[in-house]
PyMOL CGO cylinders between C-alpha atoms (Angstrom):
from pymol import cmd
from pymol.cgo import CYLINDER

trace = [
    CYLINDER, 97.85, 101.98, 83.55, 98.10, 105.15, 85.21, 0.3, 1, 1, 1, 1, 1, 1,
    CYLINDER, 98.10, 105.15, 85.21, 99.72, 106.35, 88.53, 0.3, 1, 1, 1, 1, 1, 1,
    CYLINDER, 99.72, 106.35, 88.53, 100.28, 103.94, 90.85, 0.3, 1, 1, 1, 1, 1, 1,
    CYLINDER, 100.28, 103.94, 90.85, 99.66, 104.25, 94.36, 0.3, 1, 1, 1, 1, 1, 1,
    CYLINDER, 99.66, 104.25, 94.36, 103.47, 104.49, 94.97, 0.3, 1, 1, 1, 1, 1, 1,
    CYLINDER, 103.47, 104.49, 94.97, 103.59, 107.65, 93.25, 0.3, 1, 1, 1, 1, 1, 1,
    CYLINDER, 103.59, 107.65, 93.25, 100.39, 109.49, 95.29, 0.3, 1, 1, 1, 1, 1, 1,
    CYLINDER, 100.39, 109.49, 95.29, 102.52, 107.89, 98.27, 0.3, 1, 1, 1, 1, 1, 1,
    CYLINDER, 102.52, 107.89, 98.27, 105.34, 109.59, 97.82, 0.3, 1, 1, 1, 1, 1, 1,
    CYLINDER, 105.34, 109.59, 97.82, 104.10, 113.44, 97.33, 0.3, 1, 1, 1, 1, 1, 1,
    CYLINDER, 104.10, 113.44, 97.33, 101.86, 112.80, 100.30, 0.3, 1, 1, 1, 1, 1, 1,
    CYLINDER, 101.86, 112.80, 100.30, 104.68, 111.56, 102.55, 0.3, 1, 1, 1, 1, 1, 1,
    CYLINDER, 104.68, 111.56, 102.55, 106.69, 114.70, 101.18, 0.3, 1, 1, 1, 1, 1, 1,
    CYLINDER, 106.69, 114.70, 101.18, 103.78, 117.42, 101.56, 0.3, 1, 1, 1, 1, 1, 1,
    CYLINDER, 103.78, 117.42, 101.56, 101.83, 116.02, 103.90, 0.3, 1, 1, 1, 1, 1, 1,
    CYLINDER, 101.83, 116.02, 103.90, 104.53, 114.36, 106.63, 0.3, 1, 1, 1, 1, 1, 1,
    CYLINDER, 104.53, 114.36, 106.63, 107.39, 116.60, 105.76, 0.3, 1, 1, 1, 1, 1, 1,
    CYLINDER, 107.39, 116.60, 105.76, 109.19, 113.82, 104.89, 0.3, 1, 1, 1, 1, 1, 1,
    CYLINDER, 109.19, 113.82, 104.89, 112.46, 114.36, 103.10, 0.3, 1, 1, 1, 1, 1, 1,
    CYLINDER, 112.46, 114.36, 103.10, 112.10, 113.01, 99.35, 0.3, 1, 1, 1, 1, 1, 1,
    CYLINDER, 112.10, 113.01, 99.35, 114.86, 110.21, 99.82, 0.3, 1, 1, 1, 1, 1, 1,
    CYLINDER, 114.86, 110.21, 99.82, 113.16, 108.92, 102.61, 0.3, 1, 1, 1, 1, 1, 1,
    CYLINDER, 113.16, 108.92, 102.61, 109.76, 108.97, 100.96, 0.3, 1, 1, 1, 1, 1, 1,
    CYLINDER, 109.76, 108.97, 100.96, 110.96, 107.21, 97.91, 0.3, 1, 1, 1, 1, 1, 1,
    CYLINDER, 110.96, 107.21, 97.91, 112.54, 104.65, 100.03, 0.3, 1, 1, 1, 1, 1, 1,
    CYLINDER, 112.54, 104.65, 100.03, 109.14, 103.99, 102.32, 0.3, 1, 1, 1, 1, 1, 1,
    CYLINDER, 109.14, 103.99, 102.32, 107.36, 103.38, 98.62, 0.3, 1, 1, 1, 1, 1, 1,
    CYLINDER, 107.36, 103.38, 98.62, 109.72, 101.25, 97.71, 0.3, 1, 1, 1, 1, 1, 1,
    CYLINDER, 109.72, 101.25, 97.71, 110.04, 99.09, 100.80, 0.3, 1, 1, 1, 1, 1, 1,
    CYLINDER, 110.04, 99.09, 100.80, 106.06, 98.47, 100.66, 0.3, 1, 1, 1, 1, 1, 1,
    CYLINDER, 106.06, 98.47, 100.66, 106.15, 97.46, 97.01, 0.3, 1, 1, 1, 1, 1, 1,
    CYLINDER, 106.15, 97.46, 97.01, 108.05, 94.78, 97.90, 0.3, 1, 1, 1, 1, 1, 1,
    CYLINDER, 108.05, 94.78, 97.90, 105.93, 92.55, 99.91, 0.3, 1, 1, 1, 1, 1, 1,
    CYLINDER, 105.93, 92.55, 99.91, 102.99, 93.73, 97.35, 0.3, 1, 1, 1, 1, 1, 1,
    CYLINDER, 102.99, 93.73, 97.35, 105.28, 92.40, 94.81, 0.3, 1, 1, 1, 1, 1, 1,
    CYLINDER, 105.28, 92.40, 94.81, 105.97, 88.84, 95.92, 0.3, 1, 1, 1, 1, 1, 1,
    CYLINDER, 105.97, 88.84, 95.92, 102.83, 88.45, 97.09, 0.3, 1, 1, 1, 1, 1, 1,
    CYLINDER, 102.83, 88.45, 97.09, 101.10, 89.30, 93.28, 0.3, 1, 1, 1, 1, 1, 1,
    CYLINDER, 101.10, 89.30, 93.28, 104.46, 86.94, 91.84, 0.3, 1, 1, 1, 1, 1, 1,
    CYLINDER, 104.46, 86.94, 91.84, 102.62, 83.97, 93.76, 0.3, 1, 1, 1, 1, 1, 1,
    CYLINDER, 102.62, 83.97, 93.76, 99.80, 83.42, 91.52, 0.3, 1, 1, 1, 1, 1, 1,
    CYLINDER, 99.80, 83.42, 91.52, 101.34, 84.25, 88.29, 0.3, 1, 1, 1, 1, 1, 1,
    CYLINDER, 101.34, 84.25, 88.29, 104.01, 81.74, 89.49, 0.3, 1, 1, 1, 1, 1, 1,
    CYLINDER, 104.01, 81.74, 89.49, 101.70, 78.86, 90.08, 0.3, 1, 1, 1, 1, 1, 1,
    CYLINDER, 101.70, 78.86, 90.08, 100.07, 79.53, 86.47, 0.3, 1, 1, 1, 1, 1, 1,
    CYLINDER, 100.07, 79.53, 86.47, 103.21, 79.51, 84.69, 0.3, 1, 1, 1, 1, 1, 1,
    CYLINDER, 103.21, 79.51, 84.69, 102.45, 82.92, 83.10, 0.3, 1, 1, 1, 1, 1, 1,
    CYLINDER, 102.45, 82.92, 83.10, 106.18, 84.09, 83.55, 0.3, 1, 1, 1, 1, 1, 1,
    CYLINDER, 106.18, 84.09, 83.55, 108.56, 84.17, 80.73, 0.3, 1, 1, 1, 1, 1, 1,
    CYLINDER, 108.56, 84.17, 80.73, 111.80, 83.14, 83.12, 0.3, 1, 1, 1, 1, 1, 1,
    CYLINDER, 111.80, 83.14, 83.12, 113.98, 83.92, 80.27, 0.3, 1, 1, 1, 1, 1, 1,
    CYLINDER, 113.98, 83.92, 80.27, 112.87, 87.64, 80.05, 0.3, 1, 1, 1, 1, 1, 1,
    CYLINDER, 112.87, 87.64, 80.05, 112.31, 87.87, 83.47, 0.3, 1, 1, 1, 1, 1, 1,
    CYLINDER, 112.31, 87.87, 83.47, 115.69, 86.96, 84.97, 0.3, 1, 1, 1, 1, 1, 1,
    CYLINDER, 115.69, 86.96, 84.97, 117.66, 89.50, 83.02, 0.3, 1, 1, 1, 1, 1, 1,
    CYLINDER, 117.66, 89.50, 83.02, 114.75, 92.21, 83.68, 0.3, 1, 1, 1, 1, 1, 1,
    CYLINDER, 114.75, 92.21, 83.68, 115.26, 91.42, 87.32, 0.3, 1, 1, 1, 1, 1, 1,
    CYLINDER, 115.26, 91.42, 87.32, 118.91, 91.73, 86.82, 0.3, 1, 1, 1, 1, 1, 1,
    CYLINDER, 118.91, 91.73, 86.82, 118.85, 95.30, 85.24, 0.3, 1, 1, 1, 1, 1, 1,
    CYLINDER, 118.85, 95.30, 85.24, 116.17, 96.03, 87.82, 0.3, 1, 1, 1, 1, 1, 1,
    CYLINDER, 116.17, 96.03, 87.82, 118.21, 95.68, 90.98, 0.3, 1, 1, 1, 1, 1, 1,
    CYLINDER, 118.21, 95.68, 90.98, 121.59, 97.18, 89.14, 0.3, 1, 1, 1, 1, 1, 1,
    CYLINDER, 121.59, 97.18, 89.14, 119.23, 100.08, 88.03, 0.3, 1, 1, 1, 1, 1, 1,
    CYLINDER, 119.23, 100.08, 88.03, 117.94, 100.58, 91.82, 0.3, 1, 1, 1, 1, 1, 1,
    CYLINDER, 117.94, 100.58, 91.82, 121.47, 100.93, 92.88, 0.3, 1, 1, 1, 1, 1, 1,
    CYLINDER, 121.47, 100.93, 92.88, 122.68, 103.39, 90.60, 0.3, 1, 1, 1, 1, 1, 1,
    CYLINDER, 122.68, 103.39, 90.60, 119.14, 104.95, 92.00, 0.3, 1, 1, 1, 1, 1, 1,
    CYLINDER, 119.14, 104.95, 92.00, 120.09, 104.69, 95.47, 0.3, 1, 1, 1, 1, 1, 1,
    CYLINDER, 120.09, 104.69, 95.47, 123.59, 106.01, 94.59, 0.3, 1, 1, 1, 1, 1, 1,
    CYLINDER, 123.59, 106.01, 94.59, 122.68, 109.66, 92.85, 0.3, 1, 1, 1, 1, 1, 1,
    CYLINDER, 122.68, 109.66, 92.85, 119.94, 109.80, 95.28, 0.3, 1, 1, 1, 1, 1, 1,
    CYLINDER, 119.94, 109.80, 95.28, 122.38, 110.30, 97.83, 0.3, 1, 1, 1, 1, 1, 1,
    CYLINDER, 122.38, 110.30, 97.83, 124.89, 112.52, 95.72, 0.3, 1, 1, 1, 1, 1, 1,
    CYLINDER, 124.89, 112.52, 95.72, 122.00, 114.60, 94.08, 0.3, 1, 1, 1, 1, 1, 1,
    CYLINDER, 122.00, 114.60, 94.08, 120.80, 117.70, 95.91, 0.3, 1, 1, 1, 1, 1, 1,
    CYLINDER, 120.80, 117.70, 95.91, 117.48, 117.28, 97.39, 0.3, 1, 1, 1, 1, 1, 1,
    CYLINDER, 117.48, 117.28, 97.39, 115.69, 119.59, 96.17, 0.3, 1, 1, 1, 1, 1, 1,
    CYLINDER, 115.69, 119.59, 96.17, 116.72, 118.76, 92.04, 0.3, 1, 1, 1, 1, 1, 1,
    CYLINDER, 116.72, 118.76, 92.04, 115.65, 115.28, 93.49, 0.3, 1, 1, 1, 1, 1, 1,
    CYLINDER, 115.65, 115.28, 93.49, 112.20, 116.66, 94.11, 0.3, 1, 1, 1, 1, 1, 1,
    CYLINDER, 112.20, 116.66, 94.11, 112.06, 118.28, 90.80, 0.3, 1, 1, 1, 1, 1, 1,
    CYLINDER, 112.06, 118.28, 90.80, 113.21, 115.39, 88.35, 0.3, 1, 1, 1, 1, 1, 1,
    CYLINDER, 113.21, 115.39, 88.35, 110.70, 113.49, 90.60, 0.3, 1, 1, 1, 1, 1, 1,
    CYLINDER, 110.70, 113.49, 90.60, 107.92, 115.72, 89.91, 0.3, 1, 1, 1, 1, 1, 1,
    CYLINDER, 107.92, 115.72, 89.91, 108.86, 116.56, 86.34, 0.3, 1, 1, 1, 1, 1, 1,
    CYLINDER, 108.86, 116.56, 86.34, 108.60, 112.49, 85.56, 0.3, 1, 1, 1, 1, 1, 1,
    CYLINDER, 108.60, 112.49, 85.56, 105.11, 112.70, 87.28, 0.3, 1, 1, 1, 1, 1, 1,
    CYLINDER, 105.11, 112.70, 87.28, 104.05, 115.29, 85.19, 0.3, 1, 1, 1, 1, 1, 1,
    CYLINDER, 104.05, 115.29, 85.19, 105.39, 113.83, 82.05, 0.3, 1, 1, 1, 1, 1, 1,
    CYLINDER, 105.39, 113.83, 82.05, 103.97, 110.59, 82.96, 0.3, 1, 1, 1, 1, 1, 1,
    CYLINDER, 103.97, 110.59, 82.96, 100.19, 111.89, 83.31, 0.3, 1, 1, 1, 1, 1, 1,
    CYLINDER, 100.19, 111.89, 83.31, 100.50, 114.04, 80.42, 0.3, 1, 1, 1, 1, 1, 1,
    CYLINDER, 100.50, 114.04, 80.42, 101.30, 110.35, 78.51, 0.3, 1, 1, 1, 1, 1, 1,
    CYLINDER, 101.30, 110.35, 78.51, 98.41, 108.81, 79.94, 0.3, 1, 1, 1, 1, 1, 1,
    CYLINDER, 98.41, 108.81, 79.94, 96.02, 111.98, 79.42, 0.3, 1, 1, 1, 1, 1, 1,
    CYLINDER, 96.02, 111.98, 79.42, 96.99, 112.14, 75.62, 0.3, 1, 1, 1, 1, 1, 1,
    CYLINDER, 96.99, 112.14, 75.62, 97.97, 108.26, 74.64, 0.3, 1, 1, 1, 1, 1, 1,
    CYLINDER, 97.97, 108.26, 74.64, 95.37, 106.60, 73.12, 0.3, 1, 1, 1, 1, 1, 1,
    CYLINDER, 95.37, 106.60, 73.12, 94.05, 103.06, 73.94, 0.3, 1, 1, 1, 1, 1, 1,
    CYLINDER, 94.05, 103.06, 73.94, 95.44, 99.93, 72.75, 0.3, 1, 1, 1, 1, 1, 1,
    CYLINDER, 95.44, 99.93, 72.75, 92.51, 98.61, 70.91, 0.3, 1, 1, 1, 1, 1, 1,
    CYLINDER, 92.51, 98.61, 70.91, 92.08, 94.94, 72.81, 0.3, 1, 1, 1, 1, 1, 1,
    CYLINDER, 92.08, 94.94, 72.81, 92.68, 91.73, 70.23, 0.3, 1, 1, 1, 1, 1, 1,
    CYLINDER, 92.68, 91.73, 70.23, 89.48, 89.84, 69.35, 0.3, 1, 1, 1, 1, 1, 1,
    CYLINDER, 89.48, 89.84, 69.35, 89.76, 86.01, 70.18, 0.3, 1, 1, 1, 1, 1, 1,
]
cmd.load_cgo(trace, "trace")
């Protein structure tokens, strides 16, 4: 894995464009989408997609995106910025120290 695109996105649109952090999280979020349901298409047509895990994934998804949307608009900007950066940082320091998933032989 790593960090995604979405996440370079957003500190760019905030240091770069001045962008206020709200905003910038909801630009990367509205260009996932078509990104998204364009990658869904393929996956789709190979029947690769566990509905029954899906669904309810979706389901938390979109309830979890609203409770994001909510604090995002009661939390102060600038603690925004912070837990935003601090879950960057703890992100890359996972990647930097986890260790490969050593790949099943067929």
């Amino acid at each position: 894995m790593g960090l995604g695109g979405g996440g370079v996105l957003v500190i760019y649109l905030t240091l770069a464009a001045q962008m206020e952090q709200t905003t910038a999280q909801g630009v990367n979020l509205l260009l996932f989408i078509p990104c998204a349901l364009l990658a869904l298409i393929p996956y789709c047509r190979k029947k690769l997609i566990c509905w029954k895990i899906a669904l309810p994934a979706i389901l938390f998804g979109l309830a979890g995106a609203f409770a994001g949307v909510w604090l995002s608009g009661v939390l102060d900007p600038s603690l925004l910025r912070k837990l935003f950066g601090g879950m960057l940082l703890l992100i890359g320091l996972r990647e930097l120290f986890s260790r490969p998933k050593a790949k099943k032989s067929s």
